[in-house]
DSSP file (Angstrom, degrees, kcal/mol; ACC not computed):
  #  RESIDUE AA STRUCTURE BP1 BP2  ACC     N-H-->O    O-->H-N    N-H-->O    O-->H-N    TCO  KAPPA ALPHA  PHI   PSI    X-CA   Y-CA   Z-CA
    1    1 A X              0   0    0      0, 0.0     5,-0.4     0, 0.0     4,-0.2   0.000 360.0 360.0 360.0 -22.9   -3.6   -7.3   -7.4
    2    2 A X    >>  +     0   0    0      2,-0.2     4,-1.8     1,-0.1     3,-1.0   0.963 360.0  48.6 -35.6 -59.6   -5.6  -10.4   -8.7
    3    3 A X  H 3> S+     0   0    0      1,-0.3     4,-2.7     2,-0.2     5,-0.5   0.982 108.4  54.7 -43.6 -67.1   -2.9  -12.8   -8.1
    4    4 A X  H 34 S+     0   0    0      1,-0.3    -1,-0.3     2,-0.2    -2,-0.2   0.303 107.1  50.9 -67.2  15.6   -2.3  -11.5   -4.6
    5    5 A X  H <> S+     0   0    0     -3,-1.0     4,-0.8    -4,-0.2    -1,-0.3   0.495 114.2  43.0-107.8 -13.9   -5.7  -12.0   -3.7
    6    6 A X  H  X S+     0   0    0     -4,-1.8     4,-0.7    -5,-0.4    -2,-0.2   0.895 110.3  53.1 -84.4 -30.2   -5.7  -15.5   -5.0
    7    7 A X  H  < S+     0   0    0     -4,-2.7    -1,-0.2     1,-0.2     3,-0.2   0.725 116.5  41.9 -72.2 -14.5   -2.3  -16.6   -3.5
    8    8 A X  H >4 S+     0   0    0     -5,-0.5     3,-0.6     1,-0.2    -1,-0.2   0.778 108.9  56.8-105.7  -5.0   -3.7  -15.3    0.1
    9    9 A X  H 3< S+     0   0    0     -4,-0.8     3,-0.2     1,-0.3    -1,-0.2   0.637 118.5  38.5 -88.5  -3.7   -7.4  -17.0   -0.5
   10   10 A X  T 3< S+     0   0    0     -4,-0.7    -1,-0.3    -3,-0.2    -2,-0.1  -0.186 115.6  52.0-109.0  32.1   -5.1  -20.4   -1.0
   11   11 A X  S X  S+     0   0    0     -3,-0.6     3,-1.3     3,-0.1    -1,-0.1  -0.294  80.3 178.1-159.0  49.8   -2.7  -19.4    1.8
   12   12 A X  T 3  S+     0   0    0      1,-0.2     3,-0.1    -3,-0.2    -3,-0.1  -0.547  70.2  45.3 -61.7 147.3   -5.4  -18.7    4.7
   13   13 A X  T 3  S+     0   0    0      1,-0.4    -1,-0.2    -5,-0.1    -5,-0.0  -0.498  87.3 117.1  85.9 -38.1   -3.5  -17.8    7.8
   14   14 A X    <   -     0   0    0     -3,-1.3    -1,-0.4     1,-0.1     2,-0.4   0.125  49.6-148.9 -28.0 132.8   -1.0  -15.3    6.0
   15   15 A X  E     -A   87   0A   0     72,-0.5    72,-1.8    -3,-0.1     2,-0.3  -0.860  11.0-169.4-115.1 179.9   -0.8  -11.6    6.8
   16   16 A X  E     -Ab  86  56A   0     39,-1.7    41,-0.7    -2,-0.4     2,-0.3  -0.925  12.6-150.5-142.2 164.0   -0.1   -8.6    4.9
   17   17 A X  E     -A   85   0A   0     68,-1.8    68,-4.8    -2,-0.3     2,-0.7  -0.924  13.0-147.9-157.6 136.1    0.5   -5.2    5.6
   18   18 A X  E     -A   84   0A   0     -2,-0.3    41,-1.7    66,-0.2     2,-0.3  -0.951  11.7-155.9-127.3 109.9   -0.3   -3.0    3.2
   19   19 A X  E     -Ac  83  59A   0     64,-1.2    64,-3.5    -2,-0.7     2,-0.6  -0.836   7.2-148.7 -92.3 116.1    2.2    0.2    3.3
   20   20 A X  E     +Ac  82  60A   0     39,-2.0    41,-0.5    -2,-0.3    42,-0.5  -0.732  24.9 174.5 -99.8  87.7    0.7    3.6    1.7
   21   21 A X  E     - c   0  62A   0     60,-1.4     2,-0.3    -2,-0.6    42,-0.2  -0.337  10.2-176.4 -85.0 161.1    3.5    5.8    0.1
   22   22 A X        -     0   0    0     40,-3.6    58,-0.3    39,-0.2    55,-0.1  -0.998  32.0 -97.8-146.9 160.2    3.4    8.9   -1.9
   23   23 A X        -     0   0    0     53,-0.4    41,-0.1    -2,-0.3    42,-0.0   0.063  46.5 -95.5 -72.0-175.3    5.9   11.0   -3.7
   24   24 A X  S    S+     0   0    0     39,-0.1     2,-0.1    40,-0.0    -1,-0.1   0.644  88.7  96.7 -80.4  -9.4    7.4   14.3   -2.0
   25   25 A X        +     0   0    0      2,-0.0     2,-0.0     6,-0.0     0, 0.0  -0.533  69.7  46.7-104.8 154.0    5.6   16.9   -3.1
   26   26 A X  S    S-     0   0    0     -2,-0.1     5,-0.1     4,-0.0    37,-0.1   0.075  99.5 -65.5  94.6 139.5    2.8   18.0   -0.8
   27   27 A X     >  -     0   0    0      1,-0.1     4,-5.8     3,-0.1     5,-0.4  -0.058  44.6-101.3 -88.1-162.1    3.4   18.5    2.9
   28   28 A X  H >> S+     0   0    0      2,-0.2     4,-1.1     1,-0.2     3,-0.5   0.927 118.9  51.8 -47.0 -71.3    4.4   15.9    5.6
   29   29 A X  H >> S+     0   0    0      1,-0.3     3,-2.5     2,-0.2     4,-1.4   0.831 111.6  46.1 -21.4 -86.4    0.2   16.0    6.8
   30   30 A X  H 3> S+     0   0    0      1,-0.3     4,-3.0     2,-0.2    -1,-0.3   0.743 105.3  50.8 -35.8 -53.9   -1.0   15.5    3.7
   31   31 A X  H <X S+     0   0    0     -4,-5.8     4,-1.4    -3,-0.5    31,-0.3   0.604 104.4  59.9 -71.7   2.2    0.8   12.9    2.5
   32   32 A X  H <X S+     0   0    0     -3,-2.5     4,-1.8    -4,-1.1    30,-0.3   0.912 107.9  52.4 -76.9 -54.8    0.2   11.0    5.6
   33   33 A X  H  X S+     0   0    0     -4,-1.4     4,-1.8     1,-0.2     5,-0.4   0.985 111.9  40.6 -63.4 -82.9   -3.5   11.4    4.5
   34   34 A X  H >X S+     0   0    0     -4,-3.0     4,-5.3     2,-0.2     3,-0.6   0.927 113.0  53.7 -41.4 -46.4   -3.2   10.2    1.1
   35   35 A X  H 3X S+     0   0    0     -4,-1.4     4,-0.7     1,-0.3     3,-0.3   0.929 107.9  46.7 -64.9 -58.2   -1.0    7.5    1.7
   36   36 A X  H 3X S+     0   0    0     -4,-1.8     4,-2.0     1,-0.3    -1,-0.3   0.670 117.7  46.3 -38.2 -41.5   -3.2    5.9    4.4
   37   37 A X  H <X S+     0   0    0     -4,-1.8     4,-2.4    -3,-0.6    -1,-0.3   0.889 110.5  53.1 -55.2 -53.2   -6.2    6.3    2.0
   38   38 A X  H >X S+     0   0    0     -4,-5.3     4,-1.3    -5,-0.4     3,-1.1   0.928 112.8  45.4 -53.1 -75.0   -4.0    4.9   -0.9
   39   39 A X  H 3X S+     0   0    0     -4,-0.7     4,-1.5    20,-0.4    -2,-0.2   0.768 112.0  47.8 -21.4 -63.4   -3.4    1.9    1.5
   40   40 A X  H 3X S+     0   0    0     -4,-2.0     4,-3.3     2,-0.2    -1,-0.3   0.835 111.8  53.3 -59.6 -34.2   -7.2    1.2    2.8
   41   41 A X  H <X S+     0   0    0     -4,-2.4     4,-3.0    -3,-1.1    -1,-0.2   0.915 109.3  44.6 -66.1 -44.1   -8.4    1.4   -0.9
   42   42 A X  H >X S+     0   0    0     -4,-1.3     4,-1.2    -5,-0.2     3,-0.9   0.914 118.4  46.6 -56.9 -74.4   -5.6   -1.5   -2.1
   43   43 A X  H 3X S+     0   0    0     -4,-1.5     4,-3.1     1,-0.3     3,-0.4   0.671 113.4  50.1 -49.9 -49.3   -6.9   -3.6    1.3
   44   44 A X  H >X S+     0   0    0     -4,-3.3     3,-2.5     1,-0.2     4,-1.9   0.951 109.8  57.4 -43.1 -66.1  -10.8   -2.8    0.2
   45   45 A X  H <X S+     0   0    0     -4,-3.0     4,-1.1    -3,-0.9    -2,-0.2   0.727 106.6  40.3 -19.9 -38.9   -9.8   -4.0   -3.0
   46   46 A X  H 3<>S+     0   0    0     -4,-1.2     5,-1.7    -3,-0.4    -1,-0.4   0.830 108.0  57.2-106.9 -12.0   -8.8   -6.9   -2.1
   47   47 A X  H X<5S+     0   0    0     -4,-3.1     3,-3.4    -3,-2.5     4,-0.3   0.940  97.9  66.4 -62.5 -51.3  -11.5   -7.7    0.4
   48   48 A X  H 3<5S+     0   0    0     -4,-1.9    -2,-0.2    -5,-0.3    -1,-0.1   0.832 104.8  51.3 -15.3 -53.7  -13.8   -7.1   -2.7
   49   49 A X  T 3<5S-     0   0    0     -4,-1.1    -1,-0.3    -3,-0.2    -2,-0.2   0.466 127.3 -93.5 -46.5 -30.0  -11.9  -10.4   -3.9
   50   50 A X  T < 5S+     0   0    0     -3,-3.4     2,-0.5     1,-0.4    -3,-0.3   0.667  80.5 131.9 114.8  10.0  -12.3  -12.5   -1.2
   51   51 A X      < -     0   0    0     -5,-1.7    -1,-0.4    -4,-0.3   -42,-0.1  -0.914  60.6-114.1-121.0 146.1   -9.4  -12.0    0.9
   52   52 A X     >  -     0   0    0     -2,-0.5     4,-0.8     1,-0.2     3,-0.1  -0.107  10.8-131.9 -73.0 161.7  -10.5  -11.5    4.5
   53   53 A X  T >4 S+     0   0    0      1,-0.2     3,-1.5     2,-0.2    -1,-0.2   0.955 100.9  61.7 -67.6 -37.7  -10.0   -8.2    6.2
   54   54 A X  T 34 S+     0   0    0      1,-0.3    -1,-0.2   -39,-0.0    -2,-0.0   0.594  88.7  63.9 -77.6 -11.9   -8.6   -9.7    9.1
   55   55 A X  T 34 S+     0   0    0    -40,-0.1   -39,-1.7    -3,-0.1    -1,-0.3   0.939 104.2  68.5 -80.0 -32.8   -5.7  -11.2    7.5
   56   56 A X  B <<  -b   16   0A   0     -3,-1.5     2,-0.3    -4,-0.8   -39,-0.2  -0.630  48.0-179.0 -96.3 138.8   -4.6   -7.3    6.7
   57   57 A X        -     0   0    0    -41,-0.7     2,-0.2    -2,-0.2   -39,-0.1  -0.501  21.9-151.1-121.2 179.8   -3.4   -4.0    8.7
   58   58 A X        -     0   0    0     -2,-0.3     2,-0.3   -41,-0.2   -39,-0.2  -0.848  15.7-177.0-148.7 144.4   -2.7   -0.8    6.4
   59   59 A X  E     -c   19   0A   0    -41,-1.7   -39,-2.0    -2,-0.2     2,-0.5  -0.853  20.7-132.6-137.0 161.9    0.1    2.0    7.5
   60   60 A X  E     +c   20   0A   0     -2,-0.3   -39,-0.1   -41,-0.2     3,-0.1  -0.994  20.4 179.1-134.2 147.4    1.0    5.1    5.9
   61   61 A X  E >>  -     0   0A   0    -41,-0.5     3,-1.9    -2,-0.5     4,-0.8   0.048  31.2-157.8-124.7   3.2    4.7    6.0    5.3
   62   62 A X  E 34  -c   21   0A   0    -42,-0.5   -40,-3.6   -31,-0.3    -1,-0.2  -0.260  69.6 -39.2  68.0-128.9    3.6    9.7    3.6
   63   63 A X  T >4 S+     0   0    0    -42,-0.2     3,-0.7   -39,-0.1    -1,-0.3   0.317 117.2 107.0-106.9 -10.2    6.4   10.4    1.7
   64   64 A X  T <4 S+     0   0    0     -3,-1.9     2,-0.3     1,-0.2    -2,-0.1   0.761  78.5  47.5 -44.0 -50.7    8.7    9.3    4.1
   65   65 A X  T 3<  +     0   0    0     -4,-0.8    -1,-0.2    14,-0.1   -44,-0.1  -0.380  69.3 173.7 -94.7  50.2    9.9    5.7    2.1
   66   66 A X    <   -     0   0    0     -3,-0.7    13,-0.1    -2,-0.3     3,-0.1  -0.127  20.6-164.9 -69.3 141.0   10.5    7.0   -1.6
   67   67 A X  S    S+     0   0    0      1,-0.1     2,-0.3     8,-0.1    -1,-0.1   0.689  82.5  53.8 -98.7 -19.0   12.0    4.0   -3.7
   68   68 A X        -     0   0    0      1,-0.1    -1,-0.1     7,-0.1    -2,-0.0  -0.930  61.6-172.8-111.8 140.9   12.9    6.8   -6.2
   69   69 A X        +     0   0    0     -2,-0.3    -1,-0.1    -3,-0.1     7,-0.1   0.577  52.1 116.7-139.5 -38.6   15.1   10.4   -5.5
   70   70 A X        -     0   0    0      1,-0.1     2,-0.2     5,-0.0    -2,-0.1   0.081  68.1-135.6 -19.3 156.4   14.6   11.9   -8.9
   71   71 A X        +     0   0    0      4,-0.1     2,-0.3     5,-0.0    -1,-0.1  -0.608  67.2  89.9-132.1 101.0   12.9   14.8   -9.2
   72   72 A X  S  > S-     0   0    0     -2,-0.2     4,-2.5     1,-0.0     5,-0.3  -0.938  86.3 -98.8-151.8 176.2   10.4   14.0  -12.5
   73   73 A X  T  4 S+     0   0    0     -2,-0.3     4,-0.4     1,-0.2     5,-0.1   0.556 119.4  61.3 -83.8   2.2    7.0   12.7  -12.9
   74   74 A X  T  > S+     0   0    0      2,-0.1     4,-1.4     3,-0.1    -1,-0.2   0.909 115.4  36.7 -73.3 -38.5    8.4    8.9  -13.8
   75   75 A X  T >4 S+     0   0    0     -3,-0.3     3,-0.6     1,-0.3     4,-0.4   0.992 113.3  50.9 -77.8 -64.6   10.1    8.9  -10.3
   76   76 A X  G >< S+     0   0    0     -4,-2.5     3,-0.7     1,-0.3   -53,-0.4   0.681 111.7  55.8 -66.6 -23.2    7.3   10.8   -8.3
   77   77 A X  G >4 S+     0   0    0     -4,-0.4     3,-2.9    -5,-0.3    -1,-0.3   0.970 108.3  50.8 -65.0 -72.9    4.8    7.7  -10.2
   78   78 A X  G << S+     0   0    0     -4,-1.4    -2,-0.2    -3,-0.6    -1,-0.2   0.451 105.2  48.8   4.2 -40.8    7.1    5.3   -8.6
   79   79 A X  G <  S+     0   0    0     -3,-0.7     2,-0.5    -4,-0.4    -1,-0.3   0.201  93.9  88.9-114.8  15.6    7.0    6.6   -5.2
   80   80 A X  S <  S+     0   0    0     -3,-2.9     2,-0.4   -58,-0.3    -1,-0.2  -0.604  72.9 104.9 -96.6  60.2    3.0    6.6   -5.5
   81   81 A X  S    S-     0   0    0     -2,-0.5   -60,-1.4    -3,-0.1     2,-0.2  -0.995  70.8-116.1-145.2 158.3    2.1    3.1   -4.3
   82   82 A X  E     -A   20   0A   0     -2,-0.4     2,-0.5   -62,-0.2   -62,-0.2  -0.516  31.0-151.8 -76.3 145.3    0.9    0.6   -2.0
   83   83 A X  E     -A   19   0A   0    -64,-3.5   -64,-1.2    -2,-0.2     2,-0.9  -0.793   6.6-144.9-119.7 134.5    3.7   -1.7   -0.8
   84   84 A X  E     -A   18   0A   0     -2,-0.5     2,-0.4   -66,-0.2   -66,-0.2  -0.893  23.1-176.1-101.0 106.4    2.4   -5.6    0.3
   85   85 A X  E     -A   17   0A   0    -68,-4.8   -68,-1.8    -2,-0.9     2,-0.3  -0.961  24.1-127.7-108.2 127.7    4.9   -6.7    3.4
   86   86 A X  E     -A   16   0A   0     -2,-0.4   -70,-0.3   -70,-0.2     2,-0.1  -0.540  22.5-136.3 -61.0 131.1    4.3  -10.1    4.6
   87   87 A X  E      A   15   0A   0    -72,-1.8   -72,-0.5    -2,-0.3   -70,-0.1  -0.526 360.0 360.0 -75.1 162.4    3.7  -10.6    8.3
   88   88 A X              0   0    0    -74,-0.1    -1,-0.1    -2,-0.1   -72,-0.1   0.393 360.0 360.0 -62.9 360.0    5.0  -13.1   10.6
């Protein structure tokens, strides 16, 4: 996450949206909860860095957007992450 806070402290104007997934297990509520925490923690993070707040939204997707369908702890790590989508 270093990098991406130095490519967006040279790229002022940019935005991000920072999408908070988590893997299935746990219900719908909950994972809404985490993910959206998982999200605001990368975006502190990277305000820590330098990168302005303002340039960033955060979402949570739950469990809803799994990149993985398996059902073992490699995939369910997989589907534990914060996603960076560029904004217009």
């Amino acid at each position: 996450m270093k990098g991406d806070a130095e490519w967006f402290k040279a790229n002022p104007g940019k935005k991000l949206r920072i999408e908070g997934n988590c893997d299935e297990r746990g219900t719908v509520e909950y994972n809404l909860v985490l993910g959206q925490k998982r999200a605001d923690s990368a975006k502190n993070y990277l305000v820590n860095l330098g990168v302005d707040a303002k340039s960033m939204d955060t979402i949570s997707y739950g469990k809803e957007r799994p990149v993985c369908t398996e059902k073992n702890e490699g995939c369910w790590a997989k589907n534990r992450r914060a996603h960076f989508a560029p904004l217009p």
